[in-house]
N, C-alpha and C positions, 0 to 999 in steps of 0.2 A: 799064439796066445798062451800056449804051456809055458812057456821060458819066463814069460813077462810076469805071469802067477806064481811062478817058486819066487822070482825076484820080489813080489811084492810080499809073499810070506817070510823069504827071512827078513826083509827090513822090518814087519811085524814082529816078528822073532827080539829082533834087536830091541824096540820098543818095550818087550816082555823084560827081557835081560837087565836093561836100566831101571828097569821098575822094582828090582831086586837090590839093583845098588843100596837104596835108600833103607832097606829093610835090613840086610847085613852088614849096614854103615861102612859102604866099601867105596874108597877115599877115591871121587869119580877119573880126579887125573891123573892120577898114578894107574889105574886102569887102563886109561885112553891111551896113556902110552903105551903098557906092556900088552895094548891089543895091536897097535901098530906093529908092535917085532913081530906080534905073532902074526899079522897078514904077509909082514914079508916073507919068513916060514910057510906060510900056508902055501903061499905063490909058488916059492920055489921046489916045492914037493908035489903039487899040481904040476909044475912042468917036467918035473925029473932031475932039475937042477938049478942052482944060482943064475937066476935069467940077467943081471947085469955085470959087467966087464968094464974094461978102460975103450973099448968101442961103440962103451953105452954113450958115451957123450957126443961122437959125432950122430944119434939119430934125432928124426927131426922129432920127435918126442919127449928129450931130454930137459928144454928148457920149461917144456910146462909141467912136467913129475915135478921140478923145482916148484915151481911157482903154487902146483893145486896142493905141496905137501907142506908147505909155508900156510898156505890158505889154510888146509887143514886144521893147524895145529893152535894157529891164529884165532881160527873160528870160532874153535869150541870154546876156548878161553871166554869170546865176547859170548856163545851163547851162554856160557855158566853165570857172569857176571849181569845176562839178562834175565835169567829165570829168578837169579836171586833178588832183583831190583821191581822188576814187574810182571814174574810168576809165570807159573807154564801156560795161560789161558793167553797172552798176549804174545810170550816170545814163542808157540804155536803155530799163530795166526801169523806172527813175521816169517818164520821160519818157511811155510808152506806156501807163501804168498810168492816166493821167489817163481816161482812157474810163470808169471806176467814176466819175469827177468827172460828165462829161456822158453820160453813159448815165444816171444816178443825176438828173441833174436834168431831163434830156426825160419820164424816165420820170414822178418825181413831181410838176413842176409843172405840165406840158403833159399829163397822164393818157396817157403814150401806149402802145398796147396791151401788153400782158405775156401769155406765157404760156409753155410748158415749153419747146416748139422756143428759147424766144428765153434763157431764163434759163439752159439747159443751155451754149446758145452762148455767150454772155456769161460765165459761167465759165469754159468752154474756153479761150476769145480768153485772159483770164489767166492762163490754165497755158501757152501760147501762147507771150506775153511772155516769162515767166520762161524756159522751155524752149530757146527758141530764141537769148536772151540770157546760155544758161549758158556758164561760163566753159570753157574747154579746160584751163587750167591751174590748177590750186589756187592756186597763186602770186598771181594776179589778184585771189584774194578775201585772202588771207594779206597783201599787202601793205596795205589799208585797215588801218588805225589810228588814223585821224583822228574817232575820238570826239565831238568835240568839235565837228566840223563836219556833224553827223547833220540840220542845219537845210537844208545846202545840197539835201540829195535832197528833201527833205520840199516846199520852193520849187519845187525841179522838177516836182514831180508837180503841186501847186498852181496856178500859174502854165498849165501845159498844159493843166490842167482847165478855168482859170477861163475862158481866152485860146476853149478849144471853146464853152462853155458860151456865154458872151458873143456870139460869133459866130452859134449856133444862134436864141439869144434875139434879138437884134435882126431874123434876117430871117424867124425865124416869130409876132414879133411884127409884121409887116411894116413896120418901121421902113424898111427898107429895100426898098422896094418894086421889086420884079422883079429883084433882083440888083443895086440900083444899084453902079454903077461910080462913084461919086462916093465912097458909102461907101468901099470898097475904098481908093479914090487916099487918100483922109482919111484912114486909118489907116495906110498906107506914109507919106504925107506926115509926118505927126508923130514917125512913127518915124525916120524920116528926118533932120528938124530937131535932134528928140532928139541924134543921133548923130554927127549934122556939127557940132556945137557943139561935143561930147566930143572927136571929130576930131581939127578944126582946134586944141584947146586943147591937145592931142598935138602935134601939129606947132610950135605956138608953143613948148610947152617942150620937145619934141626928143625927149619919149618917145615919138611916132610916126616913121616916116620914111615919105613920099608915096613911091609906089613903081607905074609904071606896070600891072605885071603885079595888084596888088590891082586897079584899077581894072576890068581886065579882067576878071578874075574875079566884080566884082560884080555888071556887064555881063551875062556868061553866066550866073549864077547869080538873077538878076532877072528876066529874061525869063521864064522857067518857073514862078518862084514866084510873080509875080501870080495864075497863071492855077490855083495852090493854092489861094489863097482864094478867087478868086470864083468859079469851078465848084462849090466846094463850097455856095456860098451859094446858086446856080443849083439844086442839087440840092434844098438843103431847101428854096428856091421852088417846085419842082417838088409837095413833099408828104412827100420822103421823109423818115422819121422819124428823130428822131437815135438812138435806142436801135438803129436799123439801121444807119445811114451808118456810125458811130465804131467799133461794133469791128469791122466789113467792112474799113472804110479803113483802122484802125491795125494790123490782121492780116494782112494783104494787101500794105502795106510793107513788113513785116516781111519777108512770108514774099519779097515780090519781091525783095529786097535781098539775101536770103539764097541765094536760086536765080543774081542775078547774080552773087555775091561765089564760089558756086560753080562758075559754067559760065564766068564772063567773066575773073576775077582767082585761079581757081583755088587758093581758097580752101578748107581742109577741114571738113567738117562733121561734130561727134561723134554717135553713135548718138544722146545723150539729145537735140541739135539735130533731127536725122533726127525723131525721134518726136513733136517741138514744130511740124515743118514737116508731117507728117501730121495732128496734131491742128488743124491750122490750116485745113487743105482740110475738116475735119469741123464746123467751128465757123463756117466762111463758107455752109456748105451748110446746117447750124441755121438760122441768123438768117437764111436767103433762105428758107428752110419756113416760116418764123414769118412 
């Protein structure tokens, strides 16, 4: 359970880190990218060296680093243009709900065990979500009116689902054997490429401006999140099941984010938050019974 709690403290971490974006107006995609070079970096100074070659492409690994680094890059794009349309209280709740996406597929392709501690828990975790992402002010849900764009949450939840699910499946199919770090850099890498194309094609027609303080920020915000994914893949090397990992880990964000935003940024938390942050401590305690 040590492994599993650094991992969920830096994604907490991460969650700190973005919350600074907004403070020193630091332009989030341009970010997102130079945090991808920098996971590739990170990668390969954690192994000692450039983990991919031209023999990277015959491993069985290869074609889904394409596919989760496409995901990636894809993703964030739909969650930005969700946060902006119907605000972090809703694209939240999409975002974390994706656990029914890979709980749901650990469970039924890989058989892996079921029983009431784990089903009651699993539950919980989404009354969880919802709870602790309710909103303070009616106003927050009052202003959604964009009907029309009901595709965008539906991408977010999907996306997050598929992006766990993929992850899971490659390294307990052991495509990726013992956590490779090749993997990993391959799917930053692409995401990466993805993004600096987009970029620099910003910069050429002016809709970007290169701005040293993004750079920074992707800098610090890279370092931590390489070590997002590959502990977690480290974890399911280990055995641990994803019907276990997914809603400990997206509960436990949750709930950490909300303990800091309370102790650290003096943030206030409503009664029905309060009851979503206890139901969370009874729903990590489920699924560790199970």
């Amino acid at each position: 359970m040590g492994l599993l709690a650094i991992l969920i403290s830096i994604n907490v971490l991460l969650l700190i880190i973005f919350r600074q974006f907004k403070v020193y107006k630091v332009d989030t995609f341009q970010a997102i990218v130079f945090n991808y070079l920098t996971c590739v970096i990170v990668g390969s100074i954690t192994l000692g060296k450039f983990p991919l070659s031209v023999e990277s492409i015959d491993k069985e690994w290869f074609p889904y680093a394409i596919l989760l680094g496409i995901l990636f890059i894809f993703g964030f794009n739909v969650l930005a243009r969700t946060v902006q349309n119907f605000g972090i209280t809703l694209t939240s709740i999409a975002q974390k709900m994706s656990l029914i996406l890979s709980v749901g597929f650990a469970i039924i392709y890989f058989n892996e065990s079921i029983n009431l501690y784990k089903i009651v828990g699993i539950l919980t975790a989404i009354g969880v979500i919802i709870l602790i992402n309710f909103p303070r002010k009616q106003k927050e849900v009052e202003d959604i009116h964009l009907a029309k764009l009901w595709y965008l949450l539906l991408l977010t939840w999907l996306i997050s689902g598929i992006i766990e699910a993929l992850l899971f499946y490659v390294e307990a199919m052991d495509y990726s054997s013992n956590a490779d770090i090749g993997f990993v850099v391959g799917l930053f890498g692409m995401a990466a490429i993805i993004g600096s194309v987009i970029m620099v094609i910003g910069w050429i027609t002016r809709r970007l401006k290169f701005n040293w303080k993004n750079l920074l920020a992707g800098v610090i915000l890279g370092v931590p999140n390489f070590f997002t994914i590959y502990l977690l893949l480290v974890l399911i090397n280990n055995g641990q099941e994803g019907s276990v990992i997914f809603p400990i880990l997206n509960v436990s964000i949750i709930l950490g984010s909300a303990l800091i935003g309370f102790l650290v940024f003096k943030e206030k938390l409503s009664k029905i938050q309060w009851i979503g942050f206890l139901l969370g401590i009874s729903c990590i305690i489920l699924i560790a019974l199970s």
